[in-house]
C-alpha positions as CSV (number, residue, x, y, z in Angstrom):
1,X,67.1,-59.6,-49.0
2,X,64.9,-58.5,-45.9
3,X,61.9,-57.5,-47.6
4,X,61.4,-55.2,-44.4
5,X,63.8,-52.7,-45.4
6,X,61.9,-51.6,-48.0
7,X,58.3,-52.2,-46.7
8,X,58.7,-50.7,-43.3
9,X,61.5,-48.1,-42.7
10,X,64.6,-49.7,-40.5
11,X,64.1,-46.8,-37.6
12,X,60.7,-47.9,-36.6
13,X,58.5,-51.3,-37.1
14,X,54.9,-49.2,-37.8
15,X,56.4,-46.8,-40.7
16,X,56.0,-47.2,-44.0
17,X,56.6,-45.9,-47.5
18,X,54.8,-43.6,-48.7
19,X,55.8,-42.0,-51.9
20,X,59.6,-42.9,-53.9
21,X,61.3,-40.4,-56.1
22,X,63.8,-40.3,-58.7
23,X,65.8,-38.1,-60.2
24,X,68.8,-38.0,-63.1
25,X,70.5,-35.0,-63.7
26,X,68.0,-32.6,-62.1
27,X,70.0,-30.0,-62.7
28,X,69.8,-30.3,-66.3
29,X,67.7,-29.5,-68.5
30,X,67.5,-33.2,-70.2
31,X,67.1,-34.5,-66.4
32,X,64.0,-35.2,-64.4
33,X,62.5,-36.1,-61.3
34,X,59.6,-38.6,-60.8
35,X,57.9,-38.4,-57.4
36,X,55.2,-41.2,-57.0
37,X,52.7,-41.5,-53.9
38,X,52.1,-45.1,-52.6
39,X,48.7,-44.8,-50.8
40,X,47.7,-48.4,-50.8
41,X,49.0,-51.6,-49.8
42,X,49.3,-53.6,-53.0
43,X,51.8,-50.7,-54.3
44,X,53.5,-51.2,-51.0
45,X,53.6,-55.1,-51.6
46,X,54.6,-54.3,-55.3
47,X,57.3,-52.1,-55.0
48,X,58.8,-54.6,-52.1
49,X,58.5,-57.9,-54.9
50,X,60.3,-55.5,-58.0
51,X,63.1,-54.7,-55.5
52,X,63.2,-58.0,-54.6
53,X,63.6,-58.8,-58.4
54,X,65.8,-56.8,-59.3
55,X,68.4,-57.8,-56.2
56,X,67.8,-61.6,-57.5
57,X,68.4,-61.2,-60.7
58,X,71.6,-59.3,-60.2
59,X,72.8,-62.2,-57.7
60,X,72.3,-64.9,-60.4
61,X,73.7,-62.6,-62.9
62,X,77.2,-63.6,-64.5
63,X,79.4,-60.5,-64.7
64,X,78.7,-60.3,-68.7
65,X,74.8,-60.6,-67.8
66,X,75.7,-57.8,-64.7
67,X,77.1,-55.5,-67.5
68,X,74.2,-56.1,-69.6
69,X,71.8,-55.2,-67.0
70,X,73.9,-51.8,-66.4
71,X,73.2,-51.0,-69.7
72,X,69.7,-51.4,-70.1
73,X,68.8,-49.4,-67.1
74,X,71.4,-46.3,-68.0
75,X,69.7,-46.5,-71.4
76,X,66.1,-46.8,-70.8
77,X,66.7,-44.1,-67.7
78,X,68.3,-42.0,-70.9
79,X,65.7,-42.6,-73.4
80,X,63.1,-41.5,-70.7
81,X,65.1,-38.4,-70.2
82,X,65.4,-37.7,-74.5
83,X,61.5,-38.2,-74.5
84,X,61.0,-35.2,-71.8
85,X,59.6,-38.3,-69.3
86,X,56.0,-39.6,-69.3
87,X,53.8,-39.3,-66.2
88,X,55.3,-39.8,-62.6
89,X,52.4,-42.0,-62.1
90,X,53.1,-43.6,-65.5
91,X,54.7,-47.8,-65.2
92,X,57.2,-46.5,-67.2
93,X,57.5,-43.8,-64.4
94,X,58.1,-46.2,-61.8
95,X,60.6,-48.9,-63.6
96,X,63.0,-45.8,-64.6
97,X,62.6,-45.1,-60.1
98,X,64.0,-48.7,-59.7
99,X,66.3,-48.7,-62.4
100,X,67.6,-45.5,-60.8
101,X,67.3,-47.2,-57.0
102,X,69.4,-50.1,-58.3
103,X,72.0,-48.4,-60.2
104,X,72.6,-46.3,-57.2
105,X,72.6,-49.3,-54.7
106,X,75.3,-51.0,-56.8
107,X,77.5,-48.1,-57.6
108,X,76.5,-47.3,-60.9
109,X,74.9,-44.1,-60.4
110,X,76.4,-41.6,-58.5
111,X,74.2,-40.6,-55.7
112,X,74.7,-36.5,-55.0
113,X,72.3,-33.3,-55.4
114,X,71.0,-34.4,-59.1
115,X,71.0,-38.0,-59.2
116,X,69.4,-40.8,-56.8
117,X,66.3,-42.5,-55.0
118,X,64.8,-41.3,-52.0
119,X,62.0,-42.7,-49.9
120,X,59.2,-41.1,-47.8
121,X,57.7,-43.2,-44.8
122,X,54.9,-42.5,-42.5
């Protein structure tokens, strides 16, 4: 994976991210949305190695380990959800954004209005 696509945004070299949000089933009550601001670079490094890890693990996976995977994520994004979501800024926060990014990426979420990942750059 080109860690430039997340880092820096594809249109232009000197951008880059600076906040990530998710949201499930906004227009639900049960749903949520997690905006979290990257100001520094470590997050910036940080958020490039998680996506990194999560693309790698899903290319080793066996299909019964990709189904696993699926699973997890879905249910930890909806046990966040049943718990009314801890803070944005919260680790939690941030794993349930990547679990919604990947989920989305590989078809598993469907990515409308009320569900999906969007990035900020600068």
């Amino acid at each position: 994976m080109n860690d430039k696509s997340i880092y820096e945004s594809s249109d232009n070299d000197q951008q880059k991210i600076t906040s990530m949000a998710g949201h499930y089933k906004s227009d639900r009550p049960e749903g949520f949305l997690i905006i979290i601001k990257i100001q520094d670079e470590p997050i910036r490094r940080s958020i490039t190695e998680m996506m990194n890890f999560y693309d790698d693990a899903w290319t080793k996976a066996n299909e019964f380990e990709k189904r696993n995977q699926v699973s997890r994520y879905l249910g930890q994004i909806k046990k966040y959800a049943k718990s009314g979501g801890a803070s944005s800024a919260s680790p939690m926060g941030m794993l349930i954004v990547f679990n919604i990014w990947f989920l989305e990426k590989h078809g598993h979420l469907a990515s409308n209005a009320f569900n999906g990942c969007i990035f900020s750059y600068s």
